[in-house]
N, CA, C and O of each residue as an XYZ file, in Angstrom:
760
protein
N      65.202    126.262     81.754
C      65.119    126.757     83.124
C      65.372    128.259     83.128
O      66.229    128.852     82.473
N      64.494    128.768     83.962
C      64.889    130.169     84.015
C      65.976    130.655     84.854
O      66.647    129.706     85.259
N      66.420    131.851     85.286
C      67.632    132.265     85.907
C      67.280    132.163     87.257
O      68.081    131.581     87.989
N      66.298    132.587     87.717
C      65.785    132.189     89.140
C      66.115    130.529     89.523
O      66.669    130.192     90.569
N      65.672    129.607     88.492
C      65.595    128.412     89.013
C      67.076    128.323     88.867
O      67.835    128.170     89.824
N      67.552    128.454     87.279
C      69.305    128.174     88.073
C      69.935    128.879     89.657
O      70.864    128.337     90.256
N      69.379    129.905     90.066
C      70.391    129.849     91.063
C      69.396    129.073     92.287
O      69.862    128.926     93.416
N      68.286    128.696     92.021
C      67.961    127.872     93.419
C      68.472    126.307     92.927
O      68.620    125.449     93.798
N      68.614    126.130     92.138
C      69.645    124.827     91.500
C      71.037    125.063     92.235
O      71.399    124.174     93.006
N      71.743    126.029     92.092
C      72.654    126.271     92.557
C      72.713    126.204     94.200
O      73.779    125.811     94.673
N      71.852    126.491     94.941
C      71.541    126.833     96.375
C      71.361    125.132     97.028
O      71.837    124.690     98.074
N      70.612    124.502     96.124
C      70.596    123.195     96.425
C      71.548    122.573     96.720
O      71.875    122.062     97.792
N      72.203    122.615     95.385
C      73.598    121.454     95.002
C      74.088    122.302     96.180
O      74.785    121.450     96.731
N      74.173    123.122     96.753
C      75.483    123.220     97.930
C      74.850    123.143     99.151
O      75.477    123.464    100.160
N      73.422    122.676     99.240
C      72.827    122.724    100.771
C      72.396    121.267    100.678
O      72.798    120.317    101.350
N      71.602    121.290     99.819
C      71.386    119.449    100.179
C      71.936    118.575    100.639
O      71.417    117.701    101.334
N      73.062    118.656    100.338
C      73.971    117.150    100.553
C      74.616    117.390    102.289
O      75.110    116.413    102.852
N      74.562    118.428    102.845
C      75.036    118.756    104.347
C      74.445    117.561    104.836
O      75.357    116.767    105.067
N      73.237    117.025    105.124
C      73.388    115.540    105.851
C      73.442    114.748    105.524
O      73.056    114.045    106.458
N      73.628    114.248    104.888
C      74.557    113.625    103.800
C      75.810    113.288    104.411
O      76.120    112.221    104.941
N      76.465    114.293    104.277
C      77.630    114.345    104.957
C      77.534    113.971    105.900
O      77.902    112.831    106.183
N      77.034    114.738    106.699
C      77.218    114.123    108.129
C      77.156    113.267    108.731
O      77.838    112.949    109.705
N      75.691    112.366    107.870
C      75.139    110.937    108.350
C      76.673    110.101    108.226
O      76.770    109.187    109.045
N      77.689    110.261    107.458
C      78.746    109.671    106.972
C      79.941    110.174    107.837
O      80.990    109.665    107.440
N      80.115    111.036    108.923
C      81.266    111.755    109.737
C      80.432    111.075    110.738
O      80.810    109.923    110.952
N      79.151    111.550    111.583
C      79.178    111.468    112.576
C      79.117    109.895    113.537
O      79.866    109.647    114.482
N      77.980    108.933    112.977
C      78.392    107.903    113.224
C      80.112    106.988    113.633
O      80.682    106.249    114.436
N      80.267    107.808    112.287
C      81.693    106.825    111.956
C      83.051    107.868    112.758
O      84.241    107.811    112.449
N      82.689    108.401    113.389
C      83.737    109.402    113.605
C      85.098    108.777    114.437
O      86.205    109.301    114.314
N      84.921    107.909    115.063
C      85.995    106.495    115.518
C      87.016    106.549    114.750
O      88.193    106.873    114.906
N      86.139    106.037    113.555
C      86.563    104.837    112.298
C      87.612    106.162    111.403
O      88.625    105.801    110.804
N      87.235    107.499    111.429
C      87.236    108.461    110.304
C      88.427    109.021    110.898
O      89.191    109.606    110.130
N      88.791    108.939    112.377
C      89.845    109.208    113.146
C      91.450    108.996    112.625
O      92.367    109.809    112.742
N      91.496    107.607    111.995
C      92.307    106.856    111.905
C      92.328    107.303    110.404
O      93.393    107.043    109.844
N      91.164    108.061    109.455
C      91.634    108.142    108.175
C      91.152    109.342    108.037
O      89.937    109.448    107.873
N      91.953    110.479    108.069
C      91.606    111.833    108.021
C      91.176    112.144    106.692
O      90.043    112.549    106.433
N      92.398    111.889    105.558
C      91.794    112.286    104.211
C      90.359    111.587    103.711
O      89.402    112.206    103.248
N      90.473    109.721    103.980
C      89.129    109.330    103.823
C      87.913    109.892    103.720
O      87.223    109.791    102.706
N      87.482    110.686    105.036
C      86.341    110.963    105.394
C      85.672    111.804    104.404
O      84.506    111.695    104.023
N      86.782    112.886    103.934
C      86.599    113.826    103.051
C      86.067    113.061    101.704
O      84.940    113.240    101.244
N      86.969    112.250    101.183
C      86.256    111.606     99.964
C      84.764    110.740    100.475
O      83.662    110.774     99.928
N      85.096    110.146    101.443
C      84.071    109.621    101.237
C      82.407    110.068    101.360
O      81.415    109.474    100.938
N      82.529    111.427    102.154
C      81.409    112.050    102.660
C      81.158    112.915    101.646
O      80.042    113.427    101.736
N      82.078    113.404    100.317
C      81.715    114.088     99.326
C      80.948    113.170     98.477
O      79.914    113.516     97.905
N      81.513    111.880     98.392
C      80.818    110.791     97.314
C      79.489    110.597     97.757
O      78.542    110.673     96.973
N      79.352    110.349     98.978
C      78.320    109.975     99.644
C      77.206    110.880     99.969
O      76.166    110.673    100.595
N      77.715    112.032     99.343
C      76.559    113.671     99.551
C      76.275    114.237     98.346
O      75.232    114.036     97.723
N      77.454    115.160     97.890
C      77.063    115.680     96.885
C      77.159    115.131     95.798
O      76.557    115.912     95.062
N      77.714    113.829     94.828
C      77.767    112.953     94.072
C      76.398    112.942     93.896
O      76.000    113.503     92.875
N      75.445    112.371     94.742
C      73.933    111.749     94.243
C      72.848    112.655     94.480
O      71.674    112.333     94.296
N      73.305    114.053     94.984
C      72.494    114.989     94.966
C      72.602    115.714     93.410
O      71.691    115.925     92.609
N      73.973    115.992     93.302
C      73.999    116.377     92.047
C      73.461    115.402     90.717
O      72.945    115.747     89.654
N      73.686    114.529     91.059
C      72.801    112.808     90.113
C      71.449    113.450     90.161
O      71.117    113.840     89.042
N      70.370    113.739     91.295
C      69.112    114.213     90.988
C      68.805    115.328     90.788
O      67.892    115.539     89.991
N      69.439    116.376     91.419
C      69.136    117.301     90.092
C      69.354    117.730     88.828
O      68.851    118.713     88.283
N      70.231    116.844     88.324
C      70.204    116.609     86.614
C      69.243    116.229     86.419
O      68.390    116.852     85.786
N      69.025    114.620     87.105
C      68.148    114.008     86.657
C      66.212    114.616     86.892
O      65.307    114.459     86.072
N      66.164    114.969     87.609
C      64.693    115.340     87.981
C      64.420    117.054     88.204
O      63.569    117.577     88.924
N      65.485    117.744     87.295
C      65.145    119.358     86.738
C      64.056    120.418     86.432
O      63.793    121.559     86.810
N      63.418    119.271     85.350
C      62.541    119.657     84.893
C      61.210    119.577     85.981
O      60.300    120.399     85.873
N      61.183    118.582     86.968
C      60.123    118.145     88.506
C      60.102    119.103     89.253
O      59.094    119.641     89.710
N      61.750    119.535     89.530
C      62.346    120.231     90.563
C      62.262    122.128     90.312
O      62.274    122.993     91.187
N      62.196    122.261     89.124
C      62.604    124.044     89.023
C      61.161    124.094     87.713
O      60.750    123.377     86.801
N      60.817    125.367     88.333
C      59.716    126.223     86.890
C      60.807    126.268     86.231
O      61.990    126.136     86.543
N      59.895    126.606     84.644
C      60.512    127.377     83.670
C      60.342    128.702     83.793
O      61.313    129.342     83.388
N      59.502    129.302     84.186
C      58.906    130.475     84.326
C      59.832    131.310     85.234
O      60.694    130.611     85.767
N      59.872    132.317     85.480
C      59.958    133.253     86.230
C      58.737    133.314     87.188
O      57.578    133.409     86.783
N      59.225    133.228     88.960
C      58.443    133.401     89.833
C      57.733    134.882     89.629
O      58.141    135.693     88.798
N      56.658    135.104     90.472
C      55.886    136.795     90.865
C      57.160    137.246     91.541
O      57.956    136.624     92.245
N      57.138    138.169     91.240
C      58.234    139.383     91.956
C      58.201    139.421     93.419
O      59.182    139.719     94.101
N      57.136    139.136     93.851
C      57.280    138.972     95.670
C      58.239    137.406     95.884
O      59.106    137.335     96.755
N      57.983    136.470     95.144
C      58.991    135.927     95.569
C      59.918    135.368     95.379
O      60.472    134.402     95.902
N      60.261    136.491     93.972
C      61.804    136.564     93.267
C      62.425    136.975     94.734
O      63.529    136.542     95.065
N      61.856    137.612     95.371
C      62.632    138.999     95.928
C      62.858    138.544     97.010
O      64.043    138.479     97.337
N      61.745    138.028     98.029
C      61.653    136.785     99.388
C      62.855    135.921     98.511
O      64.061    135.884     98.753
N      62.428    135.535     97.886
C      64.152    134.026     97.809
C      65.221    134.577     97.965
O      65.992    134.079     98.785
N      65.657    135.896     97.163
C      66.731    136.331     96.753
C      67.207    136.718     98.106
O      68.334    136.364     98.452
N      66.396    137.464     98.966
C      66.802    137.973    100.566
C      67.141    136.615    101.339
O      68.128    136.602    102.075
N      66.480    135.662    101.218
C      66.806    134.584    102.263
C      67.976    133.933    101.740
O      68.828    133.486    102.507
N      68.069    133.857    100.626
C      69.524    133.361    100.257
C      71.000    134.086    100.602
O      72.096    133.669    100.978
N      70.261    135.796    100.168
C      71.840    136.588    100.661
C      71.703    136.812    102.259
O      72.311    137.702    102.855
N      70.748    135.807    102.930
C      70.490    136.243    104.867
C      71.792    134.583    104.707
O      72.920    134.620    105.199
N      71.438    133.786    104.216
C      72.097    133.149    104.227
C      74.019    132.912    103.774
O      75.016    132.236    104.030
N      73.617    133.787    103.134
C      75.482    134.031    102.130
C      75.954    134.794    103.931
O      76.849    134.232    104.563
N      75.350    135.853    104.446
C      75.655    136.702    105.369
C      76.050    135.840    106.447
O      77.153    135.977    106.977
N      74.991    134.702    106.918
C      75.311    133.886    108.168
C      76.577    133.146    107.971
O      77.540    132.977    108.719
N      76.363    132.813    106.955
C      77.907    131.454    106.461
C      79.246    132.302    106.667
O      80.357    131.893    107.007
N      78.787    133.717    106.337
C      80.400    134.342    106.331
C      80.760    134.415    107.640
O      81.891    134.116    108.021
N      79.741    134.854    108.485
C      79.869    134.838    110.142
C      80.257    133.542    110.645
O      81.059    133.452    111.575
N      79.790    132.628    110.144
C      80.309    131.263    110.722
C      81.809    130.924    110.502
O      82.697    130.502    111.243
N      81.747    131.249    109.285
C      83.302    130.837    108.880
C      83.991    131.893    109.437
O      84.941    131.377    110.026
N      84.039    133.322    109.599
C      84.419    133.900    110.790
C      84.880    133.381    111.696
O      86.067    133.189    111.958
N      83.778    133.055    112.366
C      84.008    132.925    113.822
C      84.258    131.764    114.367
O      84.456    131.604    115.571
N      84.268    130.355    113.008
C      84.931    128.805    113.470
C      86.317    128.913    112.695
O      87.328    128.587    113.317
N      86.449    129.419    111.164
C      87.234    128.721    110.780
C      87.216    127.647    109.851
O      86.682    126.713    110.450
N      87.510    127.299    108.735
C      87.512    126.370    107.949
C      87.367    125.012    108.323
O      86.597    124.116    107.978
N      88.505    125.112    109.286
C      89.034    123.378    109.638
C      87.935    122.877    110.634
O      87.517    121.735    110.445
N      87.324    123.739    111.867
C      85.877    123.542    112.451
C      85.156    123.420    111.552
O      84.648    122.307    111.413
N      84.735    124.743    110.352
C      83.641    124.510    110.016
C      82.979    123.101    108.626
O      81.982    123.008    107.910
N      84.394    122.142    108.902
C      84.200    121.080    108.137
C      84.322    120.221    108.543
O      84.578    119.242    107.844
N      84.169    120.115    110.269
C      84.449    118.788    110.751
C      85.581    118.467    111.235
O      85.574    117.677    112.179
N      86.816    118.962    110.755
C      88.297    118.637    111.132
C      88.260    118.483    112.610
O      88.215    117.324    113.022
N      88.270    119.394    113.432
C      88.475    119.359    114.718
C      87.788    118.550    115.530
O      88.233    118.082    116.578
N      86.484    118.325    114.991
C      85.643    117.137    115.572
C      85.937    115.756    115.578
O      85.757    114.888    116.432
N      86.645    115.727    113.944
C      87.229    114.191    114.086
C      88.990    113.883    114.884
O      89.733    112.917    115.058
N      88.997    115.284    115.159
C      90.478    115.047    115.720
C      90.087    114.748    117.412
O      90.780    114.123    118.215
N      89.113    115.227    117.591
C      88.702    115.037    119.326
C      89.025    115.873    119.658
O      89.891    115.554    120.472
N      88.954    116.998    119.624
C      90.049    118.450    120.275
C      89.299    119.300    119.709
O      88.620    119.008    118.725
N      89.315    120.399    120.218
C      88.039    121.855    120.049
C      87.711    122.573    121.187
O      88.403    122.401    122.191
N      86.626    123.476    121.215
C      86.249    123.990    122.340
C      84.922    124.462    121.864
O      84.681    124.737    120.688
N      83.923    124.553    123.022
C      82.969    125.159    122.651
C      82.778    126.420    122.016
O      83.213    127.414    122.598
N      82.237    126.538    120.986
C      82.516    128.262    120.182
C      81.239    128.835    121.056
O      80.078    128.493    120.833
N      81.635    129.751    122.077
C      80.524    130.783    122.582
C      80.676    131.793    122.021
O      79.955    132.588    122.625
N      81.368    132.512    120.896
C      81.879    134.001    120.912
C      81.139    134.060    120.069
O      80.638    132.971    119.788
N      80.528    135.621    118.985
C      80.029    136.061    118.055
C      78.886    135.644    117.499
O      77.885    136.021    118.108
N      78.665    134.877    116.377
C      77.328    134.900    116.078
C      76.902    133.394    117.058
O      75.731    133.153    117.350
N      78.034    132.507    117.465
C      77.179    131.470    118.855
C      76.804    132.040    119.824
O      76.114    131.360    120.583
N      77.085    133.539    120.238
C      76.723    133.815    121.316
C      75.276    134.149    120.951
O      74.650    134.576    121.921
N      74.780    134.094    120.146
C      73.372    134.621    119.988
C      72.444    132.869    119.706
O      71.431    132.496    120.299
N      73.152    132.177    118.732
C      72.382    131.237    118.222
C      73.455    129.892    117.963
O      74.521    129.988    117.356
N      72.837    128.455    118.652
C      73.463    127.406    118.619
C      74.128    126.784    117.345
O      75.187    126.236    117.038
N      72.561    127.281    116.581
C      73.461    126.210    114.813
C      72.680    127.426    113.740
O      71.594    127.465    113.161
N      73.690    128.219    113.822
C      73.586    128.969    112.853
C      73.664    128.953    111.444
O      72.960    129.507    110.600
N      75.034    127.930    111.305
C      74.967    127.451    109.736
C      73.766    126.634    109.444
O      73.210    126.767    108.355
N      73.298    125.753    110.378
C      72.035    124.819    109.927
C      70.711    125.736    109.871
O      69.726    125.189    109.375
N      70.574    126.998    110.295
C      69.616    127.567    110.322
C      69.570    128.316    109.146
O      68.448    128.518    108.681
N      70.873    128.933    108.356
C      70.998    129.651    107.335
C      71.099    128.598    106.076
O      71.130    128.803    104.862
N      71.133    127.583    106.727
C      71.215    126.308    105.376
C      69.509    126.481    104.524
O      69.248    126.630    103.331
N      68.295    126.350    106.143
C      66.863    125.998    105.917
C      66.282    127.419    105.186
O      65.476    127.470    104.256
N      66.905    128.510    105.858
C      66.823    129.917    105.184
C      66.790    129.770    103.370
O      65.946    130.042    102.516
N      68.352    129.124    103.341
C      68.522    129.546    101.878
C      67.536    128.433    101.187
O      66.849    128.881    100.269
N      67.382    127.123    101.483
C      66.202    125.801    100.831
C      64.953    126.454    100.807
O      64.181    126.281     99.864
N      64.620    127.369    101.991
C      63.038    127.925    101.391
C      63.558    129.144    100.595
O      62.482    129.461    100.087
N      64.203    129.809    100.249
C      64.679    130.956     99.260
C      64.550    130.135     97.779
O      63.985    130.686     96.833
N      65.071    128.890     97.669
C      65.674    128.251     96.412
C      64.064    127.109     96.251
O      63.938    126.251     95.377
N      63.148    127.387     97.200
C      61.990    126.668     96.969
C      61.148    127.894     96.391
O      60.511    127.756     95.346
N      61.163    129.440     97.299
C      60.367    130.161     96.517
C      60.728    130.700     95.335
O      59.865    131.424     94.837
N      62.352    130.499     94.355
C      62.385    130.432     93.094
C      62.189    129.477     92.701
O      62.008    129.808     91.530
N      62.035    128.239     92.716
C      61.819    127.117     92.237
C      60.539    127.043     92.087
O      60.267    127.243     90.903
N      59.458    126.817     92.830
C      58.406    126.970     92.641
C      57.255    125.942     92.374
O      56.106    125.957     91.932
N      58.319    124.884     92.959
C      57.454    123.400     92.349
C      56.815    123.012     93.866
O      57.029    123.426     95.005
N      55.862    121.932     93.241
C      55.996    121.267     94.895
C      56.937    120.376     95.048
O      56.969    120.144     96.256
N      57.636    119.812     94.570
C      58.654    118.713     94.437
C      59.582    119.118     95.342
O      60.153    118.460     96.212
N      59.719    120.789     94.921
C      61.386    121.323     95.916
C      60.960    121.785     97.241
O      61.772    122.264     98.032
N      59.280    121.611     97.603
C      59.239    121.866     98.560
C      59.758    120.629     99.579
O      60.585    120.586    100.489
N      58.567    119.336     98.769
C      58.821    117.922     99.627
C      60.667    117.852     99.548
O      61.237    117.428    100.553
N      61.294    118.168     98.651
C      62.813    117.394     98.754
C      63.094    118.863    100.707
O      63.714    118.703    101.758
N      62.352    119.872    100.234
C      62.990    120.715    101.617
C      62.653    120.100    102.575
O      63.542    119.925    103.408
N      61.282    119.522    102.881
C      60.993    119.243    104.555
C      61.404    117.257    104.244
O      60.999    116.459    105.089
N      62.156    116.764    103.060
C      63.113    115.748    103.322
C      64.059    116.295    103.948
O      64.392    115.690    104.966
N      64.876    117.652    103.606
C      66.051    117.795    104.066
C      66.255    117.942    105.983
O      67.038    117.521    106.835
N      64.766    118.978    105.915
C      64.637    119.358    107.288
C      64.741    118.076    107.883
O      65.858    117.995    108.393
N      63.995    116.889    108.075
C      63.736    115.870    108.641
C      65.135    114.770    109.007
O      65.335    113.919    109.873
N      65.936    115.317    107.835
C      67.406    114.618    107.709
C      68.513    115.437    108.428
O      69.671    115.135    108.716
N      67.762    116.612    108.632
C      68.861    117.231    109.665
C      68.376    117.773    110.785
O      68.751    118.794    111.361
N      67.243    116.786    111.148
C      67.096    116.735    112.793
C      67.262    115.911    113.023
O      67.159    115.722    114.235
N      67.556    114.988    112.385
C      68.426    113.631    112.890
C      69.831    113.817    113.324
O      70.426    113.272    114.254
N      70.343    114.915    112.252
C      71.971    115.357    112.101
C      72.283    116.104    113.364
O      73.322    116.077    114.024
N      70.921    116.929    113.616
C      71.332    118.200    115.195
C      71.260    117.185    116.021
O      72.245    117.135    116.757
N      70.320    116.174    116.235
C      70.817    115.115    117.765
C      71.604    114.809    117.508
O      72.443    115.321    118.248
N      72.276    113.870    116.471
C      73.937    113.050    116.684
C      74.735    114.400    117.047
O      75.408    114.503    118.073
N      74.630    115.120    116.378
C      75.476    116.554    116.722
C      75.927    116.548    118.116
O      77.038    116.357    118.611
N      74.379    116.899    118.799
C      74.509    117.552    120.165
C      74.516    116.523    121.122
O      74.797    116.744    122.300
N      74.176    115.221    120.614
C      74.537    114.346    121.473
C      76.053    114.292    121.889
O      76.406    114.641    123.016
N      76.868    113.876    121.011
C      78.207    114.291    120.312
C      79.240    115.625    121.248
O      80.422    115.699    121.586
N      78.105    116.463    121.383
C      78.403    118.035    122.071
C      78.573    117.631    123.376
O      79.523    118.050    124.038
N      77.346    116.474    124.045
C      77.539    116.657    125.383
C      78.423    115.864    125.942
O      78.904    116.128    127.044
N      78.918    114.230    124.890
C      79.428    113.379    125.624
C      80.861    113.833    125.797
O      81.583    113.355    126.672
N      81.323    114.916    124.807
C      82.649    115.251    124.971
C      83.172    116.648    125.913
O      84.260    117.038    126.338
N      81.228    117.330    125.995
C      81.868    118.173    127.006
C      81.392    118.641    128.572
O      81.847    119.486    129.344
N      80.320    117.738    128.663
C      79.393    117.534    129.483
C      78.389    118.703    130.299
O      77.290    119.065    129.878
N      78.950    119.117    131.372
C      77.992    120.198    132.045
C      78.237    121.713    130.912
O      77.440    122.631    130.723
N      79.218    121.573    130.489
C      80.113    122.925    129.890
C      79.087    123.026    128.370
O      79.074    124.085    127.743
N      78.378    121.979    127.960
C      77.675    121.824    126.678
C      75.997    122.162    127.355
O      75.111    122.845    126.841
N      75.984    121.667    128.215
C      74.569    121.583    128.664
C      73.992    123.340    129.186
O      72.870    123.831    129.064
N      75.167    123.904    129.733
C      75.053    125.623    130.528
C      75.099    126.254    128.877
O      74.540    127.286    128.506
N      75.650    125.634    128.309
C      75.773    126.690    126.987
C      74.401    126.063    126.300
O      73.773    127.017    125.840
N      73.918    125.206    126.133
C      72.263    124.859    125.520
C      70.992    125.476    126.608
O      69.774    125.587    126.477
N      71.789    125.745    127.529
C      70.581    126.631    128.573
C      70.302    127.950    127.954
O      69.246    128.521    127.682
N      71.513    128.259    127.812
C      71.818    129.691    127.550
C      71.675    130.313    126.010
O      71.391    131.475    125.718
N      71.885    129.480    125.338
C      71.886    129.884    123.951
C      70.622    129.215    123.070
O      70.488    127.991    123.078
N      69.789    129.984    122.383
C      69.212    128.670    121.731
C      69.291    128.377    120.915
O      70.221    128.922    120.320
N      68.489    127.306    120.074
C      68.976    126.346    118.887
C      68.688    127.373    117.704
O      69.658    127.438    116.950
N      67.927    127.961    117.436
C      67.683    128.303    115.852
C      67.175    129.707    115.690
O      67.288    130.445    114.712
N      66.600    129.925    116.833
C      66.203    131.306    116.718
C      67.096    132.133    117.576
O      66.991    131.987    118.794
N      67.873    132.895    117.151
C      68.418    133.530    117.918
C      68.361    134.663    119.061
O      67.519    135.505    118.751
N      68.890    134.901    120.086
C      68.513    135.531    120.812
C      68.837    137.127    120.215
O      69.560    137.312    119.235
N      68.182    138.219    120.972
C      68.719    139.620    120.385
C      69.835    139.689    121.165
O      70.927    139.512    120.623
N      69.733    140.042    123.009
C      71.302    139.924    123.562
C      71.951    139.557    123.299
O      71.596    139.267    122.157
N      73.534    138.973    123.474
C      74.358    138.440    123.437
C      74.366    137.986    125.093
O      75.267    137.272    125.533
């Protein structure tokens, strides 16, 4: 594998498995209430465990050997560090213990309107799809494209339970802030 494909190997193993996770928090979030540490093991086993299982296993499917054309060494490399940039803003502006779910399974939170939400609803999920087409245009297969628009498809399942989730706990106060803000593309105002 070349160095390009290791780091879209790398970009994977830490983006793939996000619904994954979630499919495993949000449903169960009742159940996950009552077992705080649980959730954590179990949504790691249940994510990144068998993501990391296929890209061992299906490497050679998944990543060139080659070195991509320089246009889109360079396109990946930007969408990945647009992505390193958003995550830092997120974790900014939620916090660790938000930005892993904690507060969600505790029932307690508040809507985050400030900083980079004031521009855009799901910023980490948007900088997630950023960095999967970055780690598809070093990769270079079609394989890592289909596993991307698997992922996309698995986490528009993840943004409804989400925002369903958003409204039953906060009702009109979730709905004025989805008027106002939108989902993925961000606004320039604040």
């Amino acid at each position: 594998m070349s160095v390009p494909s290791w780091v879209a190997a790398i970009v994977l193993f830490l983006q793939l498995p996000i619904p994954l996770y979630w499919f495993v928090v949000h449903p169960f979030r009742a159940f996950w209430r009552g077992h705080p540490r649980g959730v954590y093991l179990a949504g790691l086993g249940c994510s990144w465990l068998p993501v990391t299982i296929a890209i061992v296993a299906f490497h050679r499917q998944l990543f060139r050997s080659t070195w991509p054309p320089l246009s889109l060494l360079i396109a990946g490399l930007l969408l990945i560090l647009l992505e390193v940039w958003i995550f830092w803003r997120v974790s900014h502006d939620l916090g660790f213990a938000r930005l892993v779910g904690q507060k969600e399974l505790e029932g307690v939170g508040e809507i985050e309107s400030r900083g980079i939400y004031s521009r855009i609803r799901h910023p980490r999920y948007t900088a997630s799809f950023l960095a999967i087409i970055g780690a598809c245009l070093l990769a270079g297969t079609r394989i890592s494209w289909m596993v991307a628009l698997l992922w996309l498809m698995l986490m528009t399942v993840v943004i409804a339970m989400e925002e369903r989730e958003m409204r039953a706990r906060f009702g009109p106060k979730y709905l004025s802030y989805c008027s106002e803000t939108p989902r993925f593309l961000p606004k320039l105002r604040p």
